[in-house]
C-alpha positions as CSV (number, residue, x, y, z in Angstrom):
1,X,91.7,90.7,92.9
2,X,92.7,87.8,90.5
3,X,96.4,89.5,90.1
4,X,96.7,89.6,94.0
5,X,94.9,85.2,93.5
6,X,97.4,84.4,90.9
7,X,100.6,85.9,93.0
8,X,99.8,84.8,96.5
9,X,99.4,81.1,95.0
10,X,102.7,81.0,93.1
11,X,104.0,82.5,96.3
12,X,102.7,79.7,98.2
13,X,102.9,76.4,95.7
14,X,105.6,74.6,97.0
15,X,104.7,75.5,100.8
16,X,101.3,73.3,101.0
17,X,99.6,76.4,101.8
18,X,96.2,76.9,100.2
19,X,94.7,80.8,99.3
20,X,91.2,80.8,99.2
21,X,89.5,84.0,97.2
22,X,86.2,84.5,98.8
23,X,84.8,86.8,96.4
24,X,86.0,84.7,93.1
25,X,82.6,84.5,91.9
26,X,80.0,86.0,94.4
27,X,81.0,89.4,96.1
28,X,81.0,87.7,100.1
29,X,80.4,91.1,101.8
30,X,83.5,90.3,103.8
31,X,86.0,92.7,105.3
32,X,88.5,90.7,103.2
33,X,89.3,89.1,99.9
34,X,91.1,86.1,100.2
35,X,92.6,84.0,103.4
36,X,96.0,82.2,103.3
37,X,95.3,79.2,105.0
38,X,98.6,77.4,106.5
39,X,99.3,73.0,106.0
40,X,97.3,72.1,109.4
41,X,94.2,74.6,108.0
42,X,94.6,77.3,110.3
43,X,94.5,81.0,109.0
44,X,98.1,82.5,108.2
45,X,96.8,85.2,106.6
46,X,93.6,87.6,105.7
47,X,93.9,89.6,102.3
48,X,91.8,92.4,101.1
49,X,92.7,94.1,97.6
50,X,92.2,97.5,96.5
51,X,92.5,98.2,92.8
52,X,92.9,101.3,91.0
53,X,93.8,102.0,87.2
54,X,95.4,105.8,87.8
55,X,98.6,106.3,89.2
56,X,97.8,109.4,90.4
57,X,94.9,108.5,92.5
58,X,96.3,107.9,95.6
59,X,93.2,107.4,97.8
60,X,91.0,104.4,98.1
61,X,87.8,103.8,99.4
62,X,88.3,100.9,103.2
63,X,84.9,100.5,104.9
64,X,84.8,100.7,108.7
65,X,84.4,96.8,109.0
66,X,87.7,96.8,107.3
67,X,89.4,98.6,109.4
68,X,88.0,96.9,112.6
69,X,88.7,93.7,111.0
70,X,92.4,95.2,110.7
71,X,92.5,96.4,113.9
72,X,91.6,92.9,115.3
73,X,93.9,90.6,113.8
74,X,96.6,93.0,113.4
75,X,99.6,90.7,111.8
76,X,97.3,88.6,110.2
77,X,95.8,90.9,108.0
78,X,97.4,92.6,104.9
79,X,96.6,95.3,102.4
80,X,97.5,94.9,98.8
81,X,97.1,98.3,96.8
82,X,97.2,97.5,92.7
83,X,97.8,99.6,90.5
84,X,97.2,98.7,86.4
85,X,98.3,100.6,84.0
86,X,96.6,99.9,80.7
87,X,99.6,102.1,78.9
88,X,102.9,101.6,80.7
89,X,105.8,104.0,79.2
90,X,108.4,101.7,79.4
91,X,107.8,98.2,77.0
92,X,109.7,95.8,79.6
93,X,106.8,96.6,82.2
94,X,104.0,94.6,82.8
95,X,102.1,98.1,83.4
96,X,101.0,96.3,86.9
97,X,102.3,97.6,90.5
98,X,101.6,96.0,94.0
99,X,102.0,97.6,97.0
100,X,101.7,95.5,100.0
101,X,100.7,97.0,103.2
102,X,101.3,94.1,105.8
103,X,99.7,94.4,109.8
104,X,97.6,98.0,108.8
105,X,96.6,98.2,112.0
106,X,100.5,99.6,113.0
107,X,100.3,101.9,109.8
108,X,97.2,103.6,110.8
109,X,97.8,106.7,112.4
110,X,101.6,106.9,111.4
111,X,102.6,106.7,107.8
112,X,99.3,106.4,106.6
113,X,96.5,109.2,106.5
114,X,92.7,108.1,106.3
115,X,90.2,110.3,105.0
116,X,86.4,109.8,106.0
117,X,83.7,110.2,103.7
118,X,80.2,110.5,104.9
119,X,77.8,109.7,102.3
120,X,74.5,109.5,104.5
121,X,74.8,112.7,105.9
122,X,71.2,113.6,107.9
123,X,71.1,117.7,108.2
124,X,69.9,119.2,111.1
């Protein structure tokens, strides 16, 4: 989450716009990470991260609340996807990759594929 902090404010610092990380140093329980918060205060943006440290792993974990919350403020919600890699091949790398994933709610269904994981499941 601090990679997605550190970009989204130097994307922002001459704008006036402020980025607020919820979850900088308490885990909110929100069904995002950060807001982007436009001059007059109102919200430009909501953020939620998703990290991963193999580049083959290609799925991630998005809790229903997260995709409601997508699904409800559509453009105003974006999806980073990170990607570290703690030995990058080439030296001129940072061995980081973002992938930005902005309105989900029009990727879902299309371009995207979501798998569902039931971890509660009650036999009967």
């Amino acid at each position: 989450e601090r990679i997605i902090f550190e970009y989204l404010k130097q994307q922002h610092a001459n704008s006036g716009r402020r980025v607020v990380w919820l979850n900088e140093h308490i885990e909110r329980r929100e069904p995002y990470d950060m807001v982007v918060f436009d001059t007059d205060d109102t919200v430009l943006n909501y953020v939620e991260v998703k990290t991963t440290t193999q580049s083959s792993k290609r799925t991630f974990e998005i809790s229903r609340r997260e995709v409601e919350f997508a699904l409800e403020k559509r453009s105003k919600f974006t999806l980073y996807r990170v990607l570290i890699d703690f030995a990058p091949t080439d030296s001129n790398k940072t061995g980081v990759s973002i992938t930005m994933v902005p309105d989900l709610s029009r990727h879902l269904g299309k371009s995207l594929q979501m798998l569902i994981y039931m971890s509660d499941l009650d036999p009967h």
